[in-house]
SEZADREN-92507 format. One record per residue (C-alpha): z, y, x; residue number from 1. Coordinates in Angstrom, 2 decimals. Each point is the difference from the previous one (the first is absolute). Layout:
<atoms>
+---------+---------+---------+------+
!      up !   north !    east ! resi !
+---------+---------+---------+------+
!       Z !       Y !       X !  NUM !
...
+---------+---------+---------+------+
</atoms>
This chain:
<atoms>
+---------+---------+---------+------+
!      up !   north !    east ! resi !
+---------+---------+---------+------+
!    0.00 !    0.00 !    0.00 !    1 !
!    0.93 !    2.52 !    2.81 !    2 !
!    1.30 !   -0.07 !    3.18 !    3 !
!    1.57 !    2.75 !    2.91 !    4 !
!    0.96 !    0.49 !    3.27 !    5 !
!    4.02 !   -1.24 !    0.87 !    6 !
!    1.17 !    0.89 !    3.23 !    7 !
!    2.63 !   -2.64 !    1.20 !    8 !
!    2.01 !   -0.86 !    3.25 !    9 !
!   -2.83 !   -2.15 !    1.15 !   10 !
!   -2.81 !    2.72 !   -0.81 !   11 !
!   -1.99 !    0.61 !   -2.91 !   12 !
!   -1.20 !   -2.34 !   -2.64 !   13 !
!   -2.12 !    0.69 !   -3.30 !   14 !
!    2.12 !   -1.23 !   -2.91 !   15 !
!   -2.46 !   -1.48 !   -2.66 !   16 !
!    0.83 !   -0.66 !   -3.44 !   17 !
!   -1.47 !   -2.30 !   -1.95 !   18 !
!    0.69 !   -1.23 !   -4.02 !   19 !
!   -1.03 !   -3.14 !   -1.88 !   20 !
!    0.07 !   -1.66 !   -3.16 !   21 !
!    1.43 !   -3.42 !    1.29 !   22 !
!    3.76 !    1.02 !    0.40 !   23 !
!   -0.13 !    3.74 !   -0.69 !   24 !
!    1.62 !    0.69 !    2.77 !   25 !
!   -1.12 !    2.59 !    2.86 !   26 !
!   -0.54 !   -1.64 !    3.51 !   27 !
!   -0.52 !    1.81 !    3.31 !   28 !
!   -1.82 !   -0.22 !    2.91 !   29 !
!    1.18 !    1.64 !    3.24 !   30 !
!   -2.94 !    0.89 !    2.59 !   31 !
!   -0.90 !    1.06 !    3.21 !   32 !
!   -2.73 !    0.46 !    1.48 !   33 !
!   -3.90 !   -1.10 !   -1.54 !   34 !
!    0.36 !   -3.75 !   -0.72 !   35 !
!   -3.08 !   -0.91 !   -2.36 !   36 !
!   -2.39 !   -0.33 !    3.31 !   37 !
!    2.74 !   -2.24 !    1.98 !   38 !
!    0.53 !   -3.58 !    0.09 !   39 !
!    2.65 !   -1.46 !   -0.19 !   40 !
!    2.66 !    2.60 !   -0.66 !   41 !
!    3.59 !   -0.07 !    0.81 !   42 !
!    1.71 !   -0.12 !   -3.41 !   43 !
!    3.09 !   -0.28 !   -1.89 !   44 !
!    0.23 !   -0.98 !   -3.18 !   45 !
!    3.81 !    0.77 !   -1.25 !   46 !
!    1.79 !   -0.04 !   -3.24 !   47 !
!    1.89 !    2.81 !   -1.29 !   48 !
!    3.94 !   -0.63 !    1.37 !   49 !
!    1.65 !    3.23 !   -1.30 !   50 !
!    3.72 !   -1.27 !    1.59 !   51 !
!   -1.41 !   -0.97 !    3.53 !   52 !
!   -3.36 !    2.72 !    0.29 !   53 !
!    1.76 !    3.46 !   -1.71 !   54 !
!    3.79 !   -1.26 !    0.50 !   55 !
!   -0.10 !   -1.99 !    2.76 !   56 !
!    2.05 !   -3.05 !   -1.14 !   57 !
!    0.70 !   -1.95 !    2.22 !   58 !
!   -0.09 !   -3.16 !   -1.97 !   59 !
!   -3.88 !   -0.72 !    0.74 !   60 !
!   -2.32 !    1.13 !    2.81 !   61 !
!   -2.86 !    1.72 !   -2.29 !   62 !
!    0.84 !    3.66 !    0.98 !   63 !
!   -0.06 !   -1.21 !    3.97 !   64 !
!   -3.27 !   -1.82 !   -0.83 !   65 !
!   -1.32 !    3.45 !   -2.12 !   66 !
!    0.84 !    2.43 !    3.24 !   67 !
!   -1.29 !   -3.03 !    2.65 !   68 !
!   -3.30 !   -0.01 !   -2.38 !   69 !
!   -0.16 !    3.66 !    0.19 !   70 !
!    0.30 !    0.13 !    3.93 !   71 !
!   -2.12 !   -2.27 !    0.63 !   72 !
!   -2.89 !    1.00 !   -1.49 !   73 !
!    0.36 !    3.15 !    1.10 !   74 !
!    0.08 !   -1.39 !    3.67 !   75 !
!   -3.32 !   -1.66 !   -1.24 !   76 !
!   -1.57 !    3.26 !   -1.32 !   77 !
!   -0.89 !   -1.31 !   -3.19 !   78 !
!    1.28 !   -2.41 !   -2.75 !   79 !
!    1.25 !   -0.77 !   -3.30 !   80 !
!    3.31 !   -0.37 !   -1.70 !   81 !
!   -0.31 !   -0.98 !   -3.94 !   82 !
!    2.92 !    0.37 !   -1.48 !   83 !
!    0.35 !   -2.16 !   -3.32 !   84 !
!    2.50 !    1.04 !   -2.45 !   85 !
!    1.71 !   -3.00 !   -0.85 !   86 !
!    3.52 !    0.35 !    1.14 !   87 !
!    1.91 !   -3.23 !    1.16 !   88 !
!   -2.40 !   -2.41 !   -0.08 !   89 !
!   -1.12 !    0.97 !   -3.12 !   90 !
!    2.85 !   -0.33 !   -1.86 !   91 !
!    0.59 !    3.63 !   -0.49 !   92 !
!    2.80 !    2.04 !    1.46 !   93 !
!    2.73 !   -0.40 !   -2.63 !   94 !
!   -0.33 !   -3.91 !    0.48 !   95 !
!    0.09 !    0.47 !    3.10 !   96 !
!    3.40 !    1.31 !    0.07 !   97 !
!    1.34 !   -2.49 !   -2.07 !   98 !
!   -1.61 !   -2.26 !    2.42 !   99 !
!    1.65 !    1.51 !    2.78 !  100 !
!    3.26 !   -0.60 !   -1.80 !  101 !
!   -0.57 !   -3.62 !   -0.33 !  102 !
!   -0.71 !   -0.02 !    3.94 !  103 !
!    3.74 !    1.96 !    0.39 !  104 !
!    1.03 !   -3.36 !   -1.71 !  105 !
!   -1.53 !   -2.05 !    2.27 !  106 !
!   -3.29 !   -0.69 !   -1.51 !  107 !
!   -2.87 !   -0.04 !    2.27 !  108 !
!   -2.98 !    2.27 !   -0.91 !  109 !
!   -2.18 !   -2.66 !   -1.72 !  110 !
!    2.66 !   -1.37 !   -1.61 !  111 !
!    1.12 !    3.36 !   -1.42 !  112 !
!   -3.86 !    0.90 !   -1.17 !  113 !
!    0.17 !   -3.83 !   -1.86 !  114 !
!    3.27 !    0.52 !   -1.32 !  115 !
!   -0.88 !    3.08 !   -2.03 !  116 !
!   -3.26 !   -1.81 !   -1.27 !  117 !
!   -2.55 !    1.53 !    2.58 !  118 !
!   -2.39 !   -1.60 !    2.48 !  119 !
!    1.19 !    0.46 !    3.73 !  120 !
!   -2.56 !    2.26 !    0.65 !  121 !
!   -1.78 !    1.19 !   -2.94 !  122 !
!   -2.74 !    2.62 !    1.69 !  123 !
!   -4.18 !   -0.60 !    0.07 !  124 !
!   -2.16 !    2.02 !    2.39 !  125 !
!   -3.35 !    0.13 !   -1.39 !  126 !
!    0.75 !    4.22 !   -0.82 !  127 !
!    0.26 !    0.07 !    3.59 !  128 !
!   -3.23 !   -2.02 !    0.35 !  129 !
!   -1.54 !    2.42 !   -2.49 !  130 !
!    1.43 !    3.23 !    2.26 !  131 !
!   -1.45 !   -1.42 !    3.03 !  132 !
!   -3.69 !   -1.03 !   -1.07 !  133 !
!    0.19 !    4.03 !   -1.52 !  134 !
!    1.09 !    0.86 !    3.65 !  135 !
!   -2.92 !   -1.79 !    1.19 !  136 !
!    2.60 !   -2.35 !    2.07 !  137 !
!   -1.46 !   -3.38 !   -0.44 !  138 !
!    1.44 !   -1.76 !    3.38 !  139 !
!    3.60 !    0.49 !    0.93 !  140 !
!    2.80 !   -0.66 !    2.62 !  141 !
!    2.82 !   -0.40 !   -2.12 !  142 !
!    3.48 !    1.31 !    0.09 !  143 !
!    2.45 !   -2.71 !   -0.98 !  144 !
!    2.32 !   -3.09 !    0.40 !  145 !
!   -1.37 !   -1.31 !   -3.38 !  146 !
!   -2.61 !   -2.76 !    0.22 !  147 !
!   -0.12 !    0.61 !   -4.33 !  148 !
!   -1.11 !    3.24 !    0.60 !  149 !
!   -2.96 !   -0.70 !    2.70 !  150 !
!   -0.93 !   -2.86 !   -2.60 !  151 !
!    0.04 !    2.18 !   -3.09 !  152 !
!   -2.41 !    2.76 !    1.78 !  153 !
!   -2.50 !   -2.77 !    1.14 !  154 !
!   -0.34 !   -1.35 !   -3.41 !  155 !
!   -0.67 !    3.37 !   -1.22 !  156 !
!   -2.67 !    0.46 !    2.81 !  157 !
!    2.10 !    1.98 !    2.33 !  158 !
!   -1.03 !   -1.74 !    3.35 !  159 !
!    3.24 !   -0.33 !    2.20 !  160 !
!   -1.34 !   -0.33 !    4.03 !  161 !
!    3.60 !   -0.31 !    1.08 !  162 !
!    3.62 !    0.68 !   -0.39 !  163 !
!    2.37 !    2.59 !    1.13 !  164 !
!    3.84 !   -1.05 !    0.07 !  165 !
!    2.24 !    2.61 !   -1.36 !  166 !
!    3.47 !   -0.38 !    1.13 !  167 !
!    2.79 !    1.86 !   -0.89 !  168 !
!    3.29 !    0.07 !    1.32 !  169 !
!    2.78 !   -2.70 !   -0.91 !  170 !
!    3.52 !    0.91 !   -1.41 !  171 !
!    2.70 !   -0.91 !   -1.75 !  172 !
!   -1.18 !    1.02 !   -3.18 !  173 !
!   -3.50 !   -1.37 !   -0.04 !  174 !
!    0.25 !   -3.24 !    2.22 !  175 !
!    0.69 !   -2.33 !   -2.87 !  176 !
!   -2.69 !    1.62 !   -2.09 !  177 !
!   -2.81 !   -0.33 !    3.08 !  178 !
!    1.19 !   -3.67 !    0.62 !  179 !
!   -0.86 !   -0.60 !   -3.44 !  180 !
!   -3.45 !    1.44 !    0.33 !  181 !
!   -0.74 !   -2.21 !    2.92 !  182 !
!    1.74 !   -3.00 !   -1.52 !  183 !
!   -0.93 !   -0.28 !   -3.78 !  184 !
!   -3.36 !    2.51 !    0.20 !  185 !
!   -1.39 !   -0.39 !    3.39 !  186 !
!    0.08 !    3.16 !    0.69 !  187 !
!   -1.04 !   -0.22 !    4.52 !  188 !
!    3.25 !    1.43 !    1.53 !  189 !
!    1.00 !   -1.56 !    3.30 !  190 !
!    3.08 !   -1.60 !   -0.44 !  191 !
!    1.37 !    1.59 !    3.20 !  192 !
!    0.29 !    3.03 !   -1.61 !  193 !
!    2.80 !   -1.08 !   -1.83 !  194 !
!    2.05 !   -0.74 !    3.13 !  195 !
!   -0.25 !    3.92 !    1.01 !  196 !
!    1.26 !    1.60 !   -3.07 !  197 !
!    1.31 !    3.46 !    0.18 !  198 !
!    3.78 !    0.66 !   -1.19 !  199 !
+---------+---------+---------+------+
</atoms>
């Protein structure tokens, strides 16, 4: 629909809105630099987190993945962050919360998403598909620890040429929530990372 220059940390990016009649809801794209005549182009596809990317919760590692998104393609020169709105997994953010709740009791995060009738993770990609192919992206070096996500893009005719790891940094808030990515969703974390954890 529109888009505009943002200035960030990491230099400026042209914020592009787009709308749809699938969901309703307004995604984003995040861009630097002139991507429609590259192949494959560094980038991210991430899903709105308000708690870890505006409040920087410590519970996950999506607002450290956001930022290490954001820097690297700006080392790059040019790239692509979509950023879906569908807030914890899908599930929205007020089930979230309650989710979150379940995980103070002891509850790990699948089993609080099952618990309160969801899927474990809930969220489709072909909007981001659909953003890309209208960024003239067709080939991409992906952003993520999620082998879902590099699947869900290829069946939507995203190629995927490779994978970029995006780790974030281990504590004591998070550690049981990453060991169940790697464990239950395969989520590709080294497992040394959990021996380093910050306090």
């Amino acid at each position: 629909m529109t888009s505009g220059r943002i200035p960030t940390e990491h230099g400026d990016f042209q914020l592009v809105y787009y709308t749809n009649s699938i969901d309703n809801k307004e995604h984003l794209a995040f861009c630097m630099g002139e991507v429609s005549t590259c192949d494959d182009v560094l980038v991210r596809v991430h899903s709105e987190c308000f708690t870890g990317d505006v409040m920087g919760s410590r519970r996950c590692d999506c607002g450290e993945q956001l930022q290490r998104s954001m820097a690297m393609v700006a080392e790059k020169g040019h790239g692509v962050i979509v950023y879906l709105r569908q807030e914890g997994r899908g599930i929205g953010l007020m089930a979230k919360l309650d989710a979150y709740n379940l995980q103070d009791q002891g509850y790990d995060t699948v089993d609080a998403n099952l618990m309160l009738g969801h899927k474990a993770d809930e969220r489709e990609y072909s909007l981001a598909a659909c953003i890309l192919e209208d960024l003239g992206v067709s080939s991409v070096r992906l952003m993520t620890n999620n082998p879902l996500k590099i699947a869900a893009l290829q069946a939507e005719g995203i190629r995927v040429s490779s994978r970029v790891s995006l780790e974030a940094p281990v504590n004591a808030d998070n550690e049981a929530y990453l060991l169940t990515k790697v464990k239950r969703m395969d989520h590709m974390m080294p497992m040394n990372s959990f021996r380093h954890r910050d306090q």
